[in-house]
N, C-alpha and C positions, 0 to 999 in steps of 0.2 A: 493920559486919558483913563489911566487905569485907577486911579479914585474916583473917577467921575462915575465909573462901571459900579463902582463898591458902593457908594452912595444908592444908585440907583439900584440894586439887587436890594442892598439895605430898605428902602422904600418900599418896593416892589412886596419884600417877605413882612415887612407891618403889616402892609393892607391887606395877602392872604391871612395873616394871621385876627387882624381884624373881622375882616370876613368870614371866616370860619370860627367867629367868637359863640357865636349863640347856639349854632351845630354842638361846638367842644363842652360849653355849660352846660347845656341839657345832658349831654352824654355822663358827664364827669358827677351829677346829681344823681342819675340814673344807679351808675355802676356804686356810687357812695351807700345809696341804698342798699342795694345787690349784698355787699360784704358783708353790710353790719352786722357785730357777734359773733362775723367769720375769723380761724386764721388759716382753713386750706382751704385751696380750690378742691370741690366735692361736687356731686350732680345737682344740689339746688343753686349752688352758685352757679354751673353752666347752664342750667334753665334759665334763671334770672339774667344771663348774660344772652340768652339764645332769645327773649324777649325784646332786651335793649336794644340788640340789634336791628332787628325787627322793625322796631319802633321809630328808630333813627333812618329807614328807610334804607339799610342797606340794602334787602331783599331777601327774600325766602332760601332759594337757594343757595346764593355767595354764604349766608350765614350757616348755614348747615354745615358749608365748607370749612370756614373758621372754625367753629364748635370745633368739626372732627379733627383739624390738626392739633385745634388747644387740647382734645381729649388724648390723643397720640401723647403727645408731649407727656401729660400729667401720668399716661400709665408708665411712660417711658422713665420719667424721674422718681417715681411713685409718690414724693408730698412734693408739691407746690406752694406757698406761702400766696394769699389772699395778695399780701403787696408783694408780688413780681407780675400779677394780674395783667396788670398797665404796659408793662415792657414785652411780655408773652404777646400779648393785644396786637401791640403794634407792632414788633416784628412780623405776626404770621399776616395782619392785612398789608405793609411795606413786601412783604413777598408777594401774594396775591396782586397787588398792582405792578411789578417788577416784570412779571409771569405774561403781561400783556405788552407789546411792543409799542410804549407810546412815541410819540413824538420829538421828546427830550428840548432840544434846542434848535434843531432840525427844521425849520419853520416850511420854506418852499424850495422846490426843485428849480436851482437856476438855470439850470440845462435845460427845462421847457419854458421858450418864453412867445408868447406870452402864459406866466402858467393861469391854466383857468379853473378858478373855484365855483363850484354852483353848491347854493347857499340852499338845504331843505329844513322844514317846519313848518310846524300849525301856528298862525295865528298865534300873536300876542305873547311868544315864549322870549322875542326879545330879538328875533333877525333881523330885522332892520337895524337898530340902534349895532349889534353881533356886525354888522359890514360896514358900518359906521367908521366902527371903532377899528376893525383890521385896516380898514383905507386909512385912516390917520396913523394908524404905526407903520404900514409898508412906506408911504410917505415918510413919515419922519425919517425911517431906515436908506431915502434917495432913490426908491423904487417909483418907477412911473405907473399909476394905479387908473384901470377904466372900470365904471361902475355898468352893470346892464338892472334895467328896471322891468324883471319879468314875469313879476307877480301883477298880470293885468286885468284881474278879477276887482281888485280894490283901489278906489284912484287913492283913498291914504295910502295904499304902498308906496306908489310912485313916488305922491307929494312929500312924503316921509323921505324916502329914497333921493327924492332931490333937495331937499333941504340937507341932509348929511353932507353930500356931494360940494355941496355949496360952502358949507362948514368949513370942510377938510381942503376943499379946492381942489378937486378931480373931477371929468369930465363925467357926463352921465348918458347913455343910452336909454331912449324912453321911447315909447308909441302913446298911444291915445290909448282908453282905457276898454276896456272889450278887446284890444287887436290880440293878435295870435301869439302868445309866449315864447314859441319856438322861432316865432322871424323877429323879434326883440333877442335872442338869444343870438341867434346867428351876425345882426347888425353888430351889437356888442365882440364878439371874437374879432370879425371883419374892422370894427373901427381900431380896436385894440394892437394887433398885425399891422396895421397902414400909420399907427401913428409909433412904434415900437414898443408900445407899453411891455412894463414887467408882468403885471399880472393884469387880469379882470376878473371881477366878481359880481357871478349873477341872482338876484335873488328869483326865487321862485314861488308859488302860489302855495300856499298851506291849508289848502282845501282838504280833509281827508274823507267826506262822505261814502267815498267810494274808493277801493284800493284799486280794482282793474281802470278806474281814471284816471289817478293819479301815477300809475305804472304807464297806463300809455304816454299820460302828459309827457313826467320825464322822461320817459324814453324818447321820444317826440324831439326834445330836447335836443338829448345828448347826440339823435342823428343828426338837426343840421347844425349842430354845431362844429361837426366831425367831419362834414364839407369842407371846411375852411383849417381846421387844426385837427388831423385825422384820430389822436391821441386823444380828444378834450373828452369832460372835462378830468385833469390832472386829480384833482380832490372834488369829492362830493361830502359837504360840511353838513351834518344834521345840528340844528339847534335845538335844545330843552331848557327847559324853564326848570330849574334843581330847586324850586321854590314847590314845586306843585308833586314834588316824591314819588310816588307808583305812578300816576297820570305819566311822568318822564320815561316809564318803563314802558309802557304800553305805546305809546309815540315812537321809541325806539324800535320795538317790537314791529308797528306797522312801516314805518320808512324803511328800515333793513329788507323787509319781503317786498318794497316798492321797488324798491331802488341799493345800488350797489354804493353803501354810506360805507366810507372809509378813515373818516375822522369826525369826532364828536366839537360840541361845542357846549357845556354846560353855564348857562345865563343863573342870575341871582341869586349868588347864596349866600349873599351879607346879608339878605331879611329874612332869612329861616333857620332852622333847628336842624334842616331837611339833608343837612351837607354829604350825610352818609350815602346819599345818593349816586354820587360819583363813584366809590368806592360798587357799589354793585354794581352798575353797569357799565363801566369797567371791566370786572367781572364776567356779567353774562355774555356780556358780544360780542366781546375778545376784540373790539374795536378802539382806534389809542382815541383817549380822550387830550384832544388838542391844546382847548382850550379851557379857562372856566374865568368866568365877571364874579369878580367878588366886587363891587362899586358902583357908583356914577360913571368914573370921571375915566374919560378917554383912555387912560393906562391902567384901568381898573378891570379890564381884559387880558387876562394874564398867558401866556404858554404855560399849560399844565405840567409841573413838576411832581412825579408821583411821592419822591422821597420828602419834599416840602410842604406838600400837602397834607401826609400824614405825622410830620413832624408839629405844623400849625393846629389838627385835628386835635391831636394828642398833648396840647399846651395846655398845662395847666393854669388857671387864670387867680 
């Protein structure tokens, strides 16, 4: 079985590296500019790098970060050569993602079962299709997967939510549309328990108008769900849309003070430039980024690899 493993790691690292194709061009145009006529790194190169950054959506801060360790480094060796740039680059951001405890291979705790994930985000960042796709891998993995449909503000959540279900062929927990979040949640753990499922996964409302709403909602939640598994839920999964760059930071920024988000989920970044996104918030929230969709297709939902991702970032094309 152990080619069938390799084949599929093999796969698996095209499609990040695909997916991170348009992110690693722009970057790699960017920094070509940056040097030109260069042959040390000097302060207009670190500006012109302190832009790129920037631009590439890492984020304000993480980038300051970088700059200061590439600046340490440069006083520390005194010349730097223009081409070690690239190698400097990515060593200090492969630390900076290192520095945060991600998730690795780690996927779920099989010592809580059923473990329960509740799925948070706005609208349209890609959650539904984000539990889609986990239920089709815990499945394929031999895990018995229950869905809870508790985003009950939108019947497209549902109706979305149960066509996935239907897809993948796991059961689905649903109410009518208006009913109460929190007794959709609680049905779902209870059916979940009674039939032995491995995991459930609940989607939730991505309403943010209001942060004391949405703090009560989930909390709301997570108490009655806490009835039934005193521990749930196990992970609270935030999903972003890595296509939409600062917008993802600010999404973070309000879900974190919602709610106690413990693992990220980063959706689309096979259609943006935007990739650097990860790589910051990462960064700011010291929260492990789990997941990230570079794709369509079902397995195009990867377990975040931080040392793979800045190896496919850093591909030259």
């Amino acid at each position: 079985m152990s080619w069938f493993k390799n084949i599929f790691k093999k796969e698996e690292k095209e499609t990040l590296d695909k997916g991170l194709e348009k992110s690693s061009q722009g970057f790699f145009e960017k920094m070509t500019k940056a040097v030109v006529g260069k042959s040390k790194v000097d302060d207009e190169v670190l500006d012109n790098l302190e832009e790129i950054l920037i631009a590439s959506d890492v984020g304000a801060s993480t980038t300051i970060k970088i700059i200061g360790r590439i600046e340490e480094r440069v006083a520390r060796d005194k010349y730097v050569s223009v081409n070690e740039l690239d190698k400097i680059l990515r060593d200090e951001i492969s630390g900076l993602l290192l520095e945060n405890p991600h998730a690795g291979t780690g996927n779920i705790d099989a010592s809580k079962k059923p473990y329960v994930i509740m799925v948070v985000g706005v609208n349209g960042v890609g959650k539904t299709t984000t539990i889609g796709k986990l239920a089709h891998q815990f499945k394929s993995e031999g895990k018995k997967v229950v869905l809870g449909a508790a985003d009950t503000f939108r019947a497209a959540a549902v109706d979305q939510l149960t066509i996935w279900s239907e897809r993948v062929g796991v059961p689905i927990v649903k109410q009518g549309m208006g009913s109460d979040p929190a007794s959709v949640a609680f049905d779902t753990v209870q059916s979940a328990v009674a039939q032995n499922a491995d995991i459930a996964i609940i989607d939730t409302a991505g309403r943010l108008h209001n942060k004391i709403n949405l703090m009560n909602e989930l909390s709301k939640i997570k108490r009655v769900m806490q009835k039934v598994i005193p521990d749930a839920p196990h992970e609270i999964l935030l999903v972003l849309d890595g296509s939409t760059g600062q917008n993802a930071f600010e999404q973070a920024k309000q879900f974190t003070a919602a709610t106690e988000v413990n693992a990220l989920a980063v959706t689309k970044l096979d259609g943006t430039a935007k990739g650097g996104v990860v790589i910051g918030i990462s960064d700011q929230f010291q929260i492990p980024v789990k997941y990230i969709g570079v794709g369509e297709k079902m397995q195009d939902l990867q377990l975040f690899n931080g040392t793979e991702f800045v190896d496919s970032f850093f591909k030259k094309r």
